[in-house]
PDB file as gemmi writes it, atoms N, CA and C in Angstrom:
CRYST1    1.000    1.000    1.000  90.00  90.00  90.00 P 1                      
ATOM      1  N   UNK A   1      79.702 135.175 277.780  1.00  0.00           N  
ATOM      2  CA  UNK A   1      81.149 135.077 277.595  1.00  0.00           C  
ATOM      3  C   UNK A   1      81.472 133.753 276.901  1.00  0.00           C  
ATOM      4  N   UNK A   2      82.130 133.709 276.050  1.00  0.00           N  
ATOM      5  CA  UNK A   2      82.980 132.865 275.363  1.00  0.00           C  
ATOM      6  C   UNK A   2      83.895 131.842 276.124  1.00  0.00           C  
ATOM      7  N   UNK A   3      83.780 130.133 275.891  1.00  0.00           N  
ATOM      8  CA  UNK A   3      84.331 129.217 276.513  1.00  0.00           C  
ATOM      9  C   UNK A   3      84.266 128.465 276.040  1.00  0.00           C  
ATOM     10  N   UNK A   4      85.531 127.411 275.869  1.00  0.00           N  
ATOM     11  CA  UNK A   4      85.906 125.939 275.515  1.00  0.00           C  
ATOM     12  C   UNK A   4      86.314 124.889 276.270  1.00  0.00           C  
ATOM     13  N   UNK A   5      86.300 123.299 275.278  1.00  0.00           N  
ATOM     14  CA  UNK A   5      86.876 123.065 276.365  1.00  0.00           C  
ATOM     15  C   UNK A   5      88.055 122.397 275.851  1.00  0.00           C  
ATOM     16  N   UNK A   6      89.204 122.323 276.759  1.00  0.00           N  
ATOM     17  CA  UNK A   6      90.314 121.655 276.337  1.00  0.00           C  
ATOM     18  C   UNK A   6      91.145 120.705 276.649  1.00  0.00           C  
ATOM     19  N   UNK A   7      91.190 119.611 276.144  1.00  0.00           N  
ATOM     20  CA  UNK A   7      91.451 118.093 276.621  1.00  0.00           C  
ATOM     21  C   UNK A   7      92.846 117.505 275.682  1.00  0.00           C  
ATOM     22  N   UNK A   8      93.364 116.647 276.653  1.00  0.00           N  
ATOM     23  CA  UNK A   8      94.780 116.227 275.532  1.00  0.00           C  
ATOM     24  C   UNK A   8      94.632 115.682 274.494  1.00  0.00           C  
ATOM     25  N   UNK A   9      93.820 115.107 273.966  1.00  0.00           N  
ATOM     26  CA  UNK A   9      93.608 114.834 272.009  1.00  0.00           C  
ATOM     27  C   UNK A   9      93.378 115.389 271.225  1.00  0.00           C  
ATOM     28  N   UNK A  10      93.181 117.198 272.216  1.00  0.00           N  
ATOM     29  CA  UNK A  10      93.172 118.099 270.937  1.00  0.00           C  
ATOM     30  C   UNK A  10      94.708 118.079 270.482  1.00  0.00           C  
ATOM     31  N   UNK A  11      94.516 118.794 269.172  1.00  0.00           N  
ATOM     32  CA  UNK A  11      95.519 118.895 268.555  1.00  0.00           C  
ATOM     33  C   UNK A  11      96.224 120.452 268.380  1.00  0.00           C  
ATOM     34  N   UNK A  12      97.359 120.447 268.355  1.00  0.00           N  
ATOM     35  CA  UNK A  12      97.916 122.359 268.880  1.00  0.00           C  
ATOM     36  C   UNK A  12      96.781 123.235 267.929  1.00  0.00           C  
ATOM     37  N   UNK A  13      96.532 122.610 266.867  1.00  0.00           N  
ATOM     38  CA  UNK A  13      96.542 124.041 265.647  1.00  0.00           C  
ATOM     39  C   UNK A  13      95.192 123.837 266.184  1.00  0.00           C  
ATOM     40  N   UNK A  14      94.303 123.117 266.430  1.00  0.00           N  
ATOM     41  CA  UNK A  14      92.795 122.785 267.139  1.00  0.00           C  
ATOM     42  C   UNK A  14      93.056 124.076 268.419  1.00  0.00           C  
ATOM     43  N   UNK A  15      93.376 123.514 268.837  1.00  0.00           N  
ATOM     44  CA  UNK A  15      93.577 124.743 270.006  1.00  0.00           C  
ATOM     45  C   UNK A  15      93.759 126.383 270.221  1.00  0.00           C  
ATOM     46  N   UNK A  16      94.765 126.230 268.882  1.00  0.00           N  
ATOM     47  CA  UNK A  16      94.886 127.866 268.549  1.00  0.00           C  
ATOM     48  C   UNK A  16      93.971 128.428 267.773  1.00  0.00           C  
ATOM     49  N   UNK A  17      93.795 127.098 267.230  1.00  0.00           N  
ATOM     50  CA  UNK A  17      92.197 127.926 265.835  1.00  0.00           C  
ATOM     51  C   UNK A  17      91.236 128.375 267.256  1.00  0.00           C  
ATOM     52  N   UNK A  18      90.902 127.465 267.846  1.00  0.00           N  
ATOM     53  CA  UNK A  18      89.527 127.545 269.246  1.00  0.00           C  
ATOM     54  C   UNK A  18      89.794 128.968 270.154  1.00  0.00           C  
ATOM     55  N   UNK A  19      90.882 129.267 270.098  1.00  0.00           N  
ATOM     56  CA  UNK A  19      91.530 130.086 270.750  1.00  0.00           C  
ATOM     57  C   UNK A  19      91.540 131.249 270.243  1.00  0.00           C  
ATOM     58  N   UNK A  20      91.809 131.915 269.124  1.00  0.00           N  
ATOM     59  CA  UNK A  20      91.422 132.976 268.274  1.00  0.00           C  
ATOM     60  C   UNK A  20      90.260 133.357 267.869  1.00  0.00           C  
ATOM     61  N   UNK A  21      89.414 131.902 267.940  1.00  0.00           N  
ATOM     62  CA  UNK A  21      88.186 132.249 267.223  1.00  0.00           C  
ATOM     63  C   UNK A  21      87.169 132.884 268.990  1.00  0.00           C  
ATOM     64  N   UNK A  22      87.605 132.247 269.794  1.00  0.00           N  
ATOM     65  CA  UNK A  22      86.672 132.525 271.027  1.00  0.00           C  
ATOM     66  C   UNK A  22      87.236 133.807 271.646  1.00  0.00           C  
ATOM     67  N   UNK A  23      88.412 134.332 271.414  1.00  0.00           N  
ATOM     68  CA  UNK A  23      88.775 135.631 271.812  1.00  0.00           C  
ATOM     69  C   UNK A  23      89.424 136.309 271.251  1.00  0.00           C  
ATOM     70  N   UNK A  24      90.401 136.259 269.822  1.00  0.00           N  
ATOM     71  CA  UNK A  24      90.563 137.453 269.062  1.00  0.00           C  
ATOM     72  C   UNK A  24      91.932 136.945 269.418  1.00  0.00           C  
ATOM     73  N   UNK A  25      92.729 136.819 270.579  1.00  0.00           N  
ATOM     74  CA  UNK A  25      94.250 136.767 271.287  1.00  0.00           C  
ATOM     75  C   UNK A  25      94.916 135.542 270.309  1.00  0.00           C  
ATOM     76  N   UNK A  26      95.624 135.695 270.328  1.00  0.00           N  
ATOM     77  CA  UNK A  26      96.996 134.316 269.582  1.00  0.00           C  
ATOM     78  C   UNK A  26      97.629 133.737 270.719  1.00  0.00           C  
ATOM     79  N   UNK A  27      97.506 131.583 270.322  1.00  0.00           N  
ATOM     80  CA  UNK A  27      97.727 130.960 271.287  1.00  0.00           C  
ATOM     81  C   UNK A  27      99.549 130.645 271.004  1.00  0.00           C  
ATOM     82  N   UNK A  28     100.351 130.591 271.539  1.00  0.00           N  
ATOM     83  CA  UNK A  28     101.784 130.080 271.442  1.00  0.00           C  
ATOM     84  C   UNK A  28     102.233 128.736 271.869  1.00  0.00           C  
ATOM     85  N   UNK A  29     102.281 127.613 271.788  1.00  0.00           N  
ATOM     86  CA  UNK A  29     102.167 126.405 272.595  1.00  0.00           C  
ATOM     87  C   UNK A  29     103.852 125.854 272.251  1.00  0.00           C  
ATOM     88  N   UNK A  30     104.275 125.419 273.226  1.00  0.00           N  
ATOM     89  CA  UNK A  30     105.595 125.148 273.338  1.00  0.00           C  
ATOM     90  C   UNK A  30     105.788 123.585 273.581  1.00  0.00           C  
ATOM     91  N   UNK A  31     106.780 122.878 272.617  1.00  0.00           N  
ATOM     92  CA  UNK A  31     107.409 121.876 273.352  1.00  0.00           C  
ATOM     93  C   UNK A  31     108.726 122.015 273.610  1.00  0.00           C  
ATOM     94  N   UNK A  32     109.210 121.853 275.318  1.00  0.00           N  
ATOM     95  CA  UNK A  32     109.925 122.289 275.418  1.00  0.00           C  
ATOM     96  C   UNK A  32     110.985 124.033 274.975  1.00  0.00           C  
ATOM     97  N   UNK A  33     111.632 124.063 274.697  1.00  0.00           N  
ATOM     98  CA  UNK A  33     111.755 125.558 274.309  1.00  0.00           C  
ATOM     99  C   UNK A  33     111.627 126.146 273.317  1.00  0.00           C  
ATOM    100  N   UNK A  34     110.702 125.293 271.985  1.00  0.00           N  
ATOM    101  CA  UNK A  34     110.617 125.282 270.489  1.00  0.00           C  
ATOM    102  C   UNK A  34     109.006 125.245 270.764  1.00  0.00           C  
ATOM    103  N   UNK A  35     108.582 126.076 269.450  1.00  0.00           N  
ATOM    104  CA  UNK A  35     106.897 125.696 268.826  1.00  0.00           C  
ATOM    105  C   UNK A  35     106.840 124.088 268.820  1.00  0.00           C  
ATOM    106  N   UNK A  36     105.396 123.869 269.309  1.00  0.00           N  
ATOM    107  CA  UNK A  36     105.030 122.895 269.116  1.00  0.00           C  
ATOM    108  C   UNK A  36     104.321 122.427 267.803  1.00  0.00           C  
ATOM    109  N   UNK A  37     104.670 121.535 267.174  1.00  0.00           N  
ATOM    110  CA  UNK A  37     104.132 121.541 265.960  1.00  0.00           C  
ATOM    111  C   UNK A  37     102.426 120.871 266.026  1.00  0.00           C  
ATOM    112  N   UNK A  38     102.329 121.737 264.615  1.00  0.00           N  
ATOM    113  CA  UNK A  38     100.551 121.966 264.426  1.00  0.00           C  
ATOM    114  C   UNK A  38      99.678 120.956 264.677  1.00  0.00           C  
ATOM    115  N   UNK A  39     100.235 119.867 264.133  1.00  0.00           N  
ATOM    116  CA  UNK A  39      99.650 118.658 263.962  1.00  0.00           C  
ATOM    117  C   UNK A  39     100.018 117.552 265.334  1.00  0.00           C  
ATOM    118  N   UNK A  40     100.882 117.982 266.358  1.00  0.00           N  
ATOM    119  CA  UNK A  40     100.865 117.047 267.556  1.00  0.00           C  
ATOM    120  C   UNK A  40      99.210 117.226 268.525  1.00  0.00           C  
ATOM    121  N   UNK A  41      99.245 116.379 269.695  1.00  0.00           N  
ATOM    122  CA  UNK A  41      98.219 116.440 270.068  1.00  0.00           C  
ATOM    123  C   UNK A  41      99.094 117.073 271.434  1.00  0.00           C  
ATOM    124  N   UNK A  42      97.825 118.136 272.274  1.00  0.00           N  
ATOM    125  CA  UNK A  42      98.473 117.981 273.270  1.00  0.00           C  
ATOM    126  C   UNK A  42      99.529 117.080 274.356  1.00  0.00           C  
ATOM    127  N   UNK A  43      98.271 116.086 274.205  1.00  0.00           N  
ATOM    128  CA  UNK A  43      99.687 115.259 275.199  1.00  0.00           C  
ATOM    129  C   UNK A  43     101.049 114.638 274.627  1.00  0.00           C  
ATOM    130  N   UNK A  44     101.099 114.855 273.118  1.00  0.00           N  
ATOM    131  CA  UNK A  44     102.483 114.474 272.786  1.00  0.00           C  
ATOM    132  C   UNK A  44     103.355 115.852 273.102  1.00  0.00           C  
ATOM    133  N   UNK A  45     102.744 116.924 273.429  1.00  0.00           N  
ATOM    134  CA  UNK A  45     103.760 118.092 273.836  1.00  0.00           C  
ATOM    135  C   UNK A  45     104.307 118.050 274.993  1.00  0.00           C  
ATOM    136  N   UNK A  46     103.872 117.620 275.886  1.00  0.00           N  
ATOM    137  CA  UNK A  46     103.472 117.484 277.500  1.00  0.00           C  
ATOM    138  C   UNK A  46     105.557 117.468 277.839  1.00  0.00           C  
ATOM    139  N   UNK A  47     105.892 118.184 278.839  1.00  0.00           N  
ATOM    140  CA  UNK A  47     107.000 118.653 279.183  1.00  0.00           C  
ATOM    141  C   UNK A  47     107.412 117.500 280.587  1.00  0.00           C  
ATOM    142  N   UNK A  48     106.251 118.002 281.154  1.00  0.00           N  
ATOM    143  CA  UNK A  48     106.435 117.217 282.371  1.00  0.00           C  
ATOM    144  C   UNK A  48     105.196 115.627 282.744  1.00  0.00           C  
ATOM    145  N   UNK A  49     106.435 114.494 282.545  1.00  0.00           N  
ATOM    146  CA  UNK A  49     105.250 113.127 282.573  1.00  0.00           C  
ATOM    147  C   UNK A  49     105.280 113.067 283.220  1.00  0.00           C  
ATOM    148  N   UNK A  50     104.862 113.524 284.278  1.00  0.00           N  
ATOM    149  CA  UNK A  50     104.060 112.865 285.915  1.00  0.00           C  
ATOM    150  C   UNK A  50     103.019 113.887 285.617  1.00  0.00           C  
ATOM    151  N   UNK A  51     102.285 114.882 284.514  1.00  0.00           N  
ATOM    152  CA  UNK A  51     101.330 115.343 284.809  1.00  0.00           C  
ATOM    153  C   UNK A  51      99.995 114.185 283.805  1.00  0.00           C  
ATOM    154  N   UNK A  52      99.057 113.604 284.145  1.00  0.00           N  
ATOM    155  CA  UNK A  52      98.132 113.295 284.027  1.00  0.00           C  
ATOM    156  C   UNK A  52      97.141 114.149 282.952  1.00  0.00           C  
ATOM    157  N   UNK A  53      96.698 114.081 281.628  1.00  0.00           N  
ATOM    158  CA  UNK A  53      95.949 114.637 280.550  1.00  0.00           C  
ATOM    159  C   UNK A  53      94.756 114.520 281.669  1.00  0.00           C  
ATOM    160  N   UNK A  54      94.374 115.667 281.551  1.00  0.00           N  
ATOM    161  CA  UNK A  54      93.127 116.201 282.330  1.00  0.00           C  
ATOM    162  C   UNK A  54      92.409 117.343 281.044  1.00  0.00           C  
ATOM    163  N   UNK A  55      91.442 117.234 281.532  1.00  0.00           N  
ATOM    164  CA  UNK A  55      90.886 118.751 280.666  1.00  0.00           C  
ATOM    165  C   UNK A  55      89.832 119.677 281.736  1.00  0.00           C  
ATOM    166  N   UNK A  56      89.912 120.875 280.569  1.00  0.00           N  
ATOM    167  CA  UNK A  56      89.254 122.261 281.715  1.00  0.00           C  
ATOM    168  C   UNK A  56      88.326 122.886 280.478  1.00  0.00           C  
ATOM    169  N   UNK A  57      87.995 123.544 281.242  1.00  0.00           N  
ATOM    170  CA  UNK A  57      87.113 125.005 280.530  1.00  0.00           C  
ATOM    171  C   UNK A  57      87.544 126.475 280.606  1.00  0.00           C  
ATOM    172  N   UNK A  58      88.278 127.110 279.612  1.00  0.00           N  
ATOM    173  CA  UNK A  58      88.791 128.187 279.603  1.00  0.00           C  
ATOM    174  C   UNK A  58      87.470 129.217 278.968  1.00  0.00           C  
ATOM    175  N   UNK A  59      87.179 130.029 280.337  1.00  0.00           N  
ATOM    176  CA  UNK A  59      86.188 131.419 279.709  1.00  0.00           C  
ATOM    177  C   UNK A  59      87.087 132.440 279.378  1.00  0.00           C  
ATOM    178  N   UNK A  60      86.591 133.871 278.907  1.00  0.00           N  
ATOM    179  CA  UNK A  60      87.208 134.930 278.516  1.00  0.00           C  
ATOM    180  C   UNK A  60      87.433 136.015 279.917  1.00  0.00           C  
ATOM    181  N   UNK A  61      86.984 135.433 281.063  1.00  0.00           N  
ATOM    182  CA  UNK A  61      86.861 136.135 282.809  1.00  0.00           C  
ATOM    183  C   UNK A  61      88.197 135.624 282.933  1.00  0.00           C  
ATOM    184  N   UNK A  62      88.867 134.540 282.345  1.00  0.00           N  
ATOM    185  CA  UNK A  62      89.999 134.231 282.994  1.00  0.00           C  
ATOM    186  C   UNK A  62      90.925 134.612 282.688  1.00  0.00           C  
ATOM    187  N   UNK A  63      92.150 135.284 283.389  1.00  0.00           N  
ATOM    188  CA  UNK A  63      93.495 136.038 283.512  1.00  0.00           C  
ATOM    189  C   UNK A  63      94.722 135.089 282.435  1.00  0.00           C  
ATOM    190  N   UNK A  64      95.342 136.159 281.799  1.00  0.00           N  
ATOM    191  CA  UNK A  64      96.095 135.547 281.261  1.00  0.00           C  
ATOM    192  C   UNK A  64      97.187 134.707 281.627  1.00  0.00           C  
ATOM    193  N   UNK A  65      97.332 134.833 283.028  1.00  0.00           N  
ATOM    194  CA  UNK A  65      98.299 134.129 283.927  1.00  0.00           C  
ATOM    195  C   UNK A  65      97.847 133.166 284.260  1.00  0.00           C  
ATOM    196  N   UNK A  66      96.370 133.104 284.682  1.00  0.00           N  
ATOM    197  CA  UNK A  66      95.630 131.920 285.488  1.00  0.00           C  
ATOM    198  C   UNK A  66      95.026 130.813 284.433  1.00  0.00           C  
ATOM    199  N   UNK A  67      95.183 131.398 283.077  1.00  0.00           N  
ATOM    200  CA  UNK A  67      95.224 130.176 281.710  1.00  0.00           C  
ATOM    201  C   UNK A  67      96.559 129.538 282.236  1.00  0.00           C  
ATOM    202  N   UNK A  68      97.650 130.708 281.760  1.00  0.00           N  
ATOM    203  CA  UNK A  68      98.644 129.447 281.122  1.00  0.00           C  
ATOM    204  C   UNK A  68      99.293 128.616 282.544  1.00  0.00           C  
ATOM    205  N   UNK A  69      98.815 129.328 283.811  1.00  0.00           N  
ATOM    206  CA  UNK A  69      99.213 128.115 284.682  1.00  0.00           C  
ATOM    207  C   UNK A  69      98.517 126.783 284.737  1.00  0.00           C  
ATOM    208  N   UNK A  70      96.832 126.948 284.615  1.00  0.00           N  
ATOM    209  CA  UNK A  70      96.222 125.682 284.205  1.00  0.00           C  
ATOM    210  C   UNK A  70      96.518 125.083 283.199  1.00  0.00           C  
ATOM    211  N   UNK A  71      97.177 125.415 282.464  1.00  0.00           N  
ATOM    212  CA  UNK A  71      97.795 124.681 281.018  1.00  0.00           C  
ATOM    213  C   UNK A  71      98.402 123.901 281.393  1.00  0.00           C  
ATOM    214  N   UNK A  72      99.877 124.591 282.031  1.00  0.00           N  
ATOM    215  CA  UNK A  72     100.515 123.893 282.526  1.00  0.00           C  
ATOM    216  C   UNK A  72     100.389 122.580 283.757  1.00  0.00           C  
ATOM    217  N   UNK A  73      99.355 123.185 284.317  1.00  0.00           N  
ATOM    218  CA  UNK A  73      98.917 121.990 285.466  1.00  0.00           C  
ATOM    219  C   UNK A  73      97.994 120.976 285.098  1.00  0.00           C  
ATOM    220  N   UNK A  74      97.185 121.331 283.665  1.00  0.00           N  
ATOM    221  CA  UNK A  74      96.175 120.372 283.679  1.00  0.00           C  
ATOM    222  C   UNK A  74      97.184 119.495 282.283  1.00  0.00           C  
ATOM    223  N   UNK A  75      97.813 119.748 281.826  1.00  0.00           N  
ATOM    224  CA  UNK A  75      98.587 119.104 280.482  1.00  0.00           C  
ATOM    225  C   UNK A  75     100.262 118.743 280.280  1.00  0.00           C  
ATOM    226  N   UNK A  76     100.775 119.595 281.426  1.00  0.00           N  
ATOM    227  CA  UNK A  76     102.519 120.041 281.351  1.00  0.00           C  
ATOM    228  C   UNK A  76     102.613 120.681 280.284  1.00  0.00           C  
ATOM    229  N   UNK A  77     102.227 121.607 279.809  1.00  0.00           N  
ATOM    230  CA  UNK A  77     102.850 122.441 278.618  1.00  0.00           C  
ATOM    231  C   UNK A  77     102.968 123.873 278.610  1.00  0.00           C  
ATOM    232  N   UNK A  78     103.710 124.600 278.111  1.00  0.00           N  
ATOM    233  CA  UNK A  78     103.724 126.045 278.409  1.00  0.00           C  
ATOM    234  C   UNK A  78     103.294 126.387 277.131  1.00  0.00           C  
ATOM    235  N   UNK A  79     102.390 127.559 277.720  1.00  0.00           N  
ATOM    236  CA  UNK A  79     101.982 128.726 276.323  1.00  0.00           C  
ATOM    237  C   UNK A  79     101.875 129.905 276.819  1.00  0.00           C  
ATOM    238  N   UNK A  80     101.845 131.114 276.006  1.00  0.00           N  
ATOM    239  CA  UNK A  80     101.790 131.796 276.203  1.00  0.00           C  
ATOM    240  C   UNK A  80     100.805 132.653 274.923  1.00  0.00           C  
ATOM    241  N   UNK A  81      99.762 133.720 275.787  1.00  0.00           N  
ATOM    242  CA  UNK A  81      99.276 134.627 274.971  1.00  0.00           C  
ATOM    243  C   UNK A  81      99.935 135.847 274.595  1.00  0.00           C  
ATOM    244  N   UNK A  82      98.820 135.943 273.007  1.00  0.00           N  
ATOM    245  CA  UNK A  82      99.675 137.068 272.660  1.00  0.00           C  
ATOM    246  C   UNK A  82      98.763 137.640 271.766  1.00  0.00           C  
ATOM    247  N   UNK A  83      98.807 138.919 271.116  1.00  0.00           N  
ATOM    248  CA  UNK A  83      98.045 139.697 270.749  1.00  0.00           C  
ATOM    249  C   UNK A  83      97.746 139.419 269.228  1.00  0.00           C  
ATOM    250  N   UNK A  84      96.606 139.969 268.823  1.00  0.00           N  
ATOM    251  CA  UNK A  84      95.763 139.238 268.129  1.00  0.00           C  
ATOM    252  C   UNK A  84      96.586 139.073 266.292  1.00  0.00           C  
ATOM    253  N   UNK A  85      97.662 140.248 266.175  1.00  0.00           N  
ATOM    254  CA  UNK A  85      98.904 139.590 264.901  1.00  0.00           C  
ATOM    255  C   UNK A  85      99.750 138.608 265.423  1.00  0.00           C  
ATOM    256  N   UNK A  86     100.127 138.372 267.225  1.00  0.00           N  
ATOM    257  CA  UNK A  86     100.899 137.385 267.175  1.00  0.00           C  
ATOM    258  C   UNK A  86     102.216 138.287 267.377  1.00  0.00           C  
ATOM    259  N   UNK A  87     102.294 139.367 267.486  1.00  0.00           N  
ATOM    260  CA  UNK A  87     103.462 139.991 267.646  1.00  0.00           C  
ATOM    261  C   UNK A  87     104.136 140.874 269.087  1.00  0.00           C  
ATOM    262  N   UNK A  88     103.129 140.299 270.316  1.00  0.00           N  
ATOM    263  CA  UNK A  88     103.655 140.780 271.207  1.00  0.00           C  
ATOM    264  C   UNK A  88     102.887 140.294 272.390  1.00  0.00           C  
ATOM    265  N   UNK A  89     103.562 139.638 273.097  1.00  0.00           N  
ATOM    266  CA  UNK A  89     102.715 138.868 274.364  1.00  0.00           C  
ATOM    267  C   UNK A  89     101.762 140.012 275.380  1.00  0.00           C  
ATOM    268  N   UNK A  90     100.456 139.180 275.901  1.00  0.00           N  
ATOM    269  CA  UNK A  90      99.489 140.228 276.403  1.00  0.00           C  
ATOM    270  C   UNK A  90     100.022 140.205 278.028  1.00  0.00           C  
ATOM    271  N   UNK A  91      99.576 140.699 278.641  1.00  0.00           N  
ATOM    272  CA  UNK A  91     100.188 141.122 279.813  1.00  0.00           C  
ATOM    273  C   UNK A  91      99.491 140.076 280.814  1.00  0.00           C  
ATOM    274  N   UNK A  92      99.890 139.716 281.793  1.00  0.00           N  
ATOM    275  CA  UNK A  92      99.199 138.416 282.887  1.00  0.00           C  
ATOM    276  C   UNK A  92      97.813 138.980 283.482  1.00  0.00           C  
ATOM    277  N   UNK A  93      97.726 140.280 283.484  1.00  0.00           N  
ATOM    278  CA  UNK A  93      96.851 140.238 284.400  1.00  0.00           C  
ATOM    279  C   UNK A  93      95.435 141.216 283.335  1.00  0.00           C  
ATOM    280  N   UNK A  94      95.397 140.645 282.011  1.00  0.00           N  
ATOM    281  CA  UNK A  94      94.447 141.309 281.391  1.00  0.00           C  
ATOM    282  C   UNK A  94      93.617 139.965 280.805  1.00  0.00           C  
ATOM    283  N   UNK A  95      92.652 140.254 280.981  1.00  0.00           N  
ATOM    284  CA  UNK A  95      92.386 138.598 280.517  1.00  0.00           C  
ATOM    285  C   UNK A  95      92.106 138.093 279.373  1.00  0.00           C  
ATOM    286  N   UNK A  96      91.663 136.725 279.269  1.00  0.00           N  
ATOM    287  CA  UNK A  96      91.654 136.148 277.754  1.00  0.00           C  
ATOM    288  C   UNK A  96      90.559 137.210 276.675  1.00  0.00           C  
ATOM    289  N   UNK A  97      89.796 137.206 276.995  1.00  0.00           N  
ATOM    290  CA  UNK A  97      88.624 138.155 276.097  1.00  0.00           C  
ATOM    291  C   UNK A  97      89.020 139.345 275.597  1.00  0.00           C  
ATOM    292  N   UNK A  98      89.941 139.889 276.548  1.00  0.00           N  
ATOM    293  CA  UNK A  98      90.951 141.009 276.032  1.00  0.00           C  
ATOM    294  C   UNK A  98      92.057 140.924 275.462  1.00  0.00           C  
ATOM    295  N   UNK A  99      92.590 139.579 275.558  1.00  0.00           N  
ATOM    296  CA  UNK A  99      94.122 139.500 274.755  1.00  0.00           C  
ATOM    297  C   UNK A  99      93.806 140.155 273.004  1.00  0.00           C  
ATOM    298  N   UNK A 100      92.503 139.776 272.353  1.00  0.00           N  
ATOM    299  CA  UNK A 100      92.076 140.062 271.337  1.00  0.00           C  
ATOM    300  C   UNK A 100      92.275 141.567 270.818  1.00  0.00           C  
ATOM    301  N   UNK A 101      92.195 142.354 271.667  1.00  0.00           N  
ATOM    302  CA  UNK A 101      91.339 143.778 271.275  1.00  0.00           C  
ATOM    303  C   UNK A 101      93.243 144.720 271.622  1.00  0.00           C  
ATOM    304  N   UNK A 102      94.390 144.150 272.195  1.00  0.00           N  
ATOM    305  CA  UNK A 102      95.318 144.676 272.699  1.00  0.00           C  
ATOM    306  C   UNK A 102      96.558 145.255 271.597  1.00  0.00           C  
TER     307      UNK A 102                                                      
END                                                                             
């Protein structure tokens, strides 16, 4: 199975490229209630500052719900998956390896 890892000096479009390429699914990364732009780094997106830049390892076993809450807990940022044109969010409980194929 397919896995990365993801730490706050990546950069969004770093993330979504890593993200498509390891499972097919489209990453959405938000600052605040707008796209985050391509070229910020994670932690300049970061929503909530009392969260601490941490990083994780996202496999393709993991639920699409149980990503974007570690997103949010390991970075403060919201994203959301979505299917592999980008035109319709994948469902929480199908997981990353599958957001691709939906």
């Amino acid at each position: 199975m397919t896995e990365f890892t993801i730490n706050g000096r990546m950069h969004v479009k770093t993330l979504k490229a890593n993200f498509k390429e390891a499972f097919g699914g489209s990453l959405r990364v938000y600052k605040s209630t707008h796209f985050a732009d391509d070229d910020a780094t994670l932690a300049s997106v970061r929503n909530d500052s009392g969260v601490k830049a941490g990083e994780f390892i996202c496999d393709g076993k993991m639920t699409v719900q149980d990503f974007e809450t570690e997103m949010h807990k390991a970075f403060g940022i919201k994203v959301q998956v979505a299917n592999a044109t980008n035109s319709k969010l994948i469902s929480n409980d199908m997981t990353l390896a599958e957001s691709g194929k939906a």
